[in-house]
N, C-alpha and C positions, 0 to 999 in steps of 0.2 A: 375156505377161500380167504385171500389175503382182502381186508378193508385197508382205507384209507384215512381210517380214522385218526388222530393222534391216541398215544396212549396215555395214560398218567402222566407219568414219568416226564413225557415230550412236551405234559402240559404245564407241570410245576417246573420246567427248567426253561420256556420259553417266557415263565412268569418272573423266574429271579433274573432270566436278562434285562427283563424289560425293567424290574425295580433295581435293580445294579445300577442301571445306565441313569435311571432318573435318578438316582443320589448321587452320584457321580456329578451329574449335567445342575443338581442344584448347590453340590458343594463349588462348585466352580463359579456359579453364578455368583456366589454369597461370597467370592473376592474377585469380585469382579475390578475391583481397584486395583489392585495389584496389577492386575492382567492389562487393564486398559494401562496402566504407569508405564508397564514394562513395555505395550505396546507401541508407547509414545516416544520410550528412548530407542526402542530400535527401529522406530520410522528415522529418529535424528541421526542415530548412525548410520544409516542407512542415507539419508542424503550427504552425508559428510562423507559418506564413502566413494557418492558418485561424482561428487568434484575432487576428491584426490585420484581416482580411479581415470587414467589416462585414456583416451581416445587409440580404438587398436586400429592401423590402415594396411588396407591390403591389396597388394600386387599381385596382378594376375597375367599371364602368358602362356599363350595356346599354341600349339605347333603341332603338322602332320610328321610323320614318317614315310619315307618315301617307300615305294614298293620294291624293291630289285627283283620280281619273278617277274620281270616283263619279257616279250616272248622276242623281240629286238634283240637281244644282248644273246640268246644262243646263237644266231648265227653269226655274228661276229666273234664269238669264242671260238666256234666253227671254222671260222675262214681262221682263226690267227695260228689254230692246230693241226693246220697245215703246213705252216712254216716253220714250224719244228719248237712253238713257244706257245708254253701256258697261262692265260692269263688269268684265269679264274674268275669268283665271283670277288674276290679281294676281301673280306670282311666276312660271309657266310652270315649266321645270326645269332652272330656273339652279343650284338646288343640291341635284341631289337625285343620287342613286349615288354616285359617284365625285368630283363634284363637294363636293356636301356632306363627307365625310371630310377629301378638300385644305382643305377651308375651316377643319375641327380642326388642320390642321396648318399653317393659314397665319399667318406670323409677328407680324400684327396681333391675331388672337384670341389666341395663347399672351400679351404683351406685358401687352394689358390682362387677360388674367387674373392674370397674376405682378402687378398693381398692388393688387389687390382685399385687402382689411383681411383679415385674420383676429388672432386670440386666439393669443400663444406665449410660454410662458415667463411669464406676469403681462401683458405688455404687448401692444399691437395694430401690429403692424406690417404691412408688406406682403409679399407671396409672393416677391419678387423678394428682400427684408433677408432673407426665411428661409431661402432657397434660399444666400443671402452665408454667412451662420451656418453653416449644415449644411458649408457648404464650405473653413468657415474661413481665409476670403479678408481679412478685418477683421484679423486678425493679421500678417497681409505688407502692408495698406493703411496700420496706422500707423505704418510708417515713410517714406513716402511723403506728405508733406504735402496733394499736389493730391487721392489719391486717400482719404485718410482723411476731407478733406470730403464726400463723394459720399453722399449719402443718399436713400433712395427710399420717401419717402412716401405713404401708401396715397390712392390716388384723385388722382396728380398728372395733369394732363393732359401728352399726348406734346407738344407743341408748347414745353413748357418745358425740355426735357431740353437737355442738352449734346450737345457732342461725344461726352466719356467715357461721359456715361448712355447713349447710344445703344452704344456700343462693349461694356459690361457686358453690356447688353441681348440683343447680338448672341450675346456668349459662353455664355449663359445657354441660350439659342434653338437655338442649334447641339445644346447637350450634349442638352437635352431631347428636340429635335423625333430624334434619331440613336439615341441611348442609352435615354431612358426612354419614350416616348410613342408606345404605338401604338394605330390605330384602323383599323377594318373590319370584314369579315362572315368570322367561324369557318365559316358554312356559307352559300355560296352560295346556297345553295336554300331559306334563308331570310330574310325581308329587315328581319332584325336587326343593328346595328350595337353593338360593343363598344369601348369605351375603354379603355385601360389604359396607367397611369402605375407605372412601376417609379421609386423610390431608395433609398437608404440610410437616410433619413427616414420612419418608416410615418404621422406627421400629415403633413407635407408632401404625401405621395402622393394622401392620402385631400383633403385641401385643394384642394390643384390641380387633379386631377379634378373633382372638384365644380364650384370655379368656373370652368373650360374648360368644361363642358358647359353652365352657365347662360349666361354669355356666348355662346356661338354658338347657342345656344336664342335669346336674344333677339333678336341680329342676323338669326338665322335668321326669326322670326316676323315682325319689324319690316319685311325686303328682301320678302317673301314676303308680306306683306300689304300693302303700302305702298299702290299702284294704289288697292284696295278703300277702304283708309281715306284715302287723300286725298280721292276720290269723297264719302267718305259728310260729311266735314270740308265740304266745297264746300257739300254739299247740306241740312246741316242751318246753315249760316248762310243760305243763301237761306229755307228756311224761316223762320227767326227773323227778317230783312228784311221779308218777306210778310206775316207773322204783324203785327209794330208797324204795316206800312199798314193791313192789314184793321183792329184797332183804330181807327185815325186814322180812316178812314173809315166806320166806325160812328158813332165823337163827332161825325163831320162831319154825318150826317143824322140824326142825334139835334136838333142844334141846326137845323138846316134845317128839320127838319118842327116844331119849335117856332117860327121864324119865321113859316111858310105856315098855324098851327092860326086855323081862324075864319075864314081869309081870302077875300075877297069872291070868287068862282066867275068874276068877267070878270077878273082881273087875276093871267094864269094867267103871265105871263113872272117873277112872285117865286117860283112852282114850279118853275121851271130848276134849281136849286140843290139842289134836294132829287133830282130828278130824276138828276141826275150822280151826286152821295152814291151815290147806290140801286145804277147802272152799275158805280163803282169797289167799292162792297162784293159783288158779284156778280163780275166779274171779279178780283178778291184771292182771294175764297170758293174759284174754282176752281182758280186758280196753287193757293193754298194745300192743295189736296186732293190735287192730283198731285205736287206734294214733298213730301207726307208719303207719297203710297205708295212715289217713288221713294227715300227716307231709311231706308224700313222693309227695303226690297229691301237697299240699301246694307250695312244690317245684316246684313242675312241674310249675307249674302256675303262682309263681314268675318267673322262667328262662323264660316265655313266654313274660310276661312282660317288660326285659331289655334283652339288649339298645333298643330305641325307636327311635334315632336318629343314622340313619348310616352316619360319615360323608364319603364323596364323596375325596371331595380335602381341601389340604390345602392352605393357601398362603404363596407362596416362594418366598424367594430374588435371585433377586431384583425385586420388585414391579412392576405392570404397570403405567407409569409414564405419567403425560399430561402437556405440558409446553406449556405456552403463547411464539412461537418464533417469532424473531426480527422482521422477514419479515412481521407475521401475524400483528404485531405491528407498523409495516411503514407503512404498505398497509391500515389500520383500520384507525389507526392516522390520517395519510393526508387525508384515503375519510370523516372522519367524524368532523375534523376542515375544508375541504373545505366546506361541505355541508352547516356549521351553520355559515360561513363567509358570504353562499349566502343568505341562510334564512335572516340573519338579515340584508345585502344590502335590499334583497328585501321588507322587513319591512317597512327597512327607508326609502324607495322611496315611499311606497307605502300611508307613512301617514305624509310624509313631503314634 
């Protein structure tokens, strides 16, 4: 039968851990100078890091997703597919979970938001200059002749950029979409969506939030309703078409039956004219009644479609703010200069 005894073996080998560790634990002690020296300069670097170490503020903005399977909107699809027009769901769910999020994070929407004006400093520049400033990239660009030219004014269109602007652009894109920009659902189980922009800037953060979320609100409404408003675009110029004939053919047998007043009862072929008049304002009459109900539908079914995006909250000043302080900066500093003071004691003991 198996005991549980230790064997030999298990007894001399839990004995050289035990004297391993205590020669170890007294060579260590016996420079203990060293280890408190080195513990004391990286307490100091370690507070010298947490006053250069800038303060990071973060923007935060919650917003729902609206549902489109509400059970409203089939029979109004219903009623408009009988007039001979589809109106569809307009959008389907090209951006909605998972998709929608990608689309915060795709390099087109951050682009033109970093374009968009704001107020800094006295003056209106664009999100892209203030993000340059914050990072004090303008001071290594003036010596640099091509790059000191480089300017990004708010509202330029992308089709005018350069090479270099495109290449900023990129660099900008990366730091954001990696470091500060995240977007998704805290709880699963709820089908709320949150934004949040961290930098070292707390207006920058609160700015660029904001306009990230407007921008892809609009694109978002604009790709998402498009179908319904093209639809309803179509159908209120044909009604306006319809509308100036049924005019026309009003004045037409307005004057026609002033032609035929009085006119002798056997010379019914000058009644032709009047006649027709009467047909074309009867057949305009009814085109014209069924584009207005298909125009009213069209409505319906764009107002169904916008907004898509409820937001929830905004972010307000003053930001939530996370700073490296002094204390967390001694206490870091000195255990982790002690630590690498022992490691490489015990290095050099171990291979000298």
């Amino acid at each position: 039968m198996a005991t549980n005894e230790p064997t030999p073996n298990d007894i001399i080998t839990l004995k050289v851990i035990i004297k391993s560790t205590t020669e170890w634990f007294n060579f260590l002690l016996s420079k203990w100078k060293i280890i408190v020296i080195a513990g004391i300069i990286g307490a100091i670097l370690g507070i010298g890091y947490s006053f250069k170490k800038k303060p990071v503020y973060t923007a935060a903005l919650t917003f729902a997703i609206e549902d489109d399977k509400s059970g409203g909107a089939g029979g109004v699809l219903n009623l408009a597919s009988q007039f001979g027009i589809s109106l569809g769901s307009s959008g389907g769910s090209i951006f909605e979970g998972g998709n929608l999020i990608e689309l915060f994070r795709s390099r087109t929407m951050v682009e033109q938001a970093l374009m968009k004006p704001v107020f800094y400093k006295g003056d209106t520049i664009s999100l892209a200059e203030m993000y340059i400033q914050n990072m004090k990239w303008r001071e290594k660009w003036n010596k640099k002749p091509k790059l000191a030219e480089i300017q990004f004014i708010p509202g330029t269109k992308r089709k005018s950029f350069t090479r270099v602007h495109d290449s900023i652009l990129g660099l900008i894109y990366t730091d954001l979409s990696k470091n500060s920009l995240y977007v998704g659902q805290k709880d699963k189980k709820i089908s709320i969506i949150t934004m949040e922009v961290s930098s070292t800037n707390e207006l920058f953060s609160k700015f660029f939030c904001e306009e990230l979320a407007q921008e892809v609100g609009l694109f978002y409404v604009t790709t998402k309703s498009k179908k319904a408003r093209d639809n309803m675009e179509v159908l209120a110029r044909q009604t306006d078409s319809i509308r100036r004939e049924l005019n026309g053919s009003l004045s037409g047998l307005a004057s026609a039956n002033d032609n035929t007043f009085n006119l002798n009862p056997a010379l019914n072929i000058r009644r032709v004219p009047s006649a027709q008049k009467q047909v074309d304002v009867q057949a305009n009459t009814a085109i014209l009644t069924e584009l207005v109900k298909q125009t009213e539908l069209a409505k319906v079914t764009l107002r169904r479609d916008t907004p898509l995006i409820q937001v929830l909250d905004k972010p307000i000043l003053p930001l939530k703010t996370e700073r490296f302080g002094k204390l967390k900066g001694l206490v870091l500093g000195g255990f982790l200069a002690g630590f690498l003071a022992s490691f490489v004691l015990i290095i050099k003991k171990y291979y000298l």
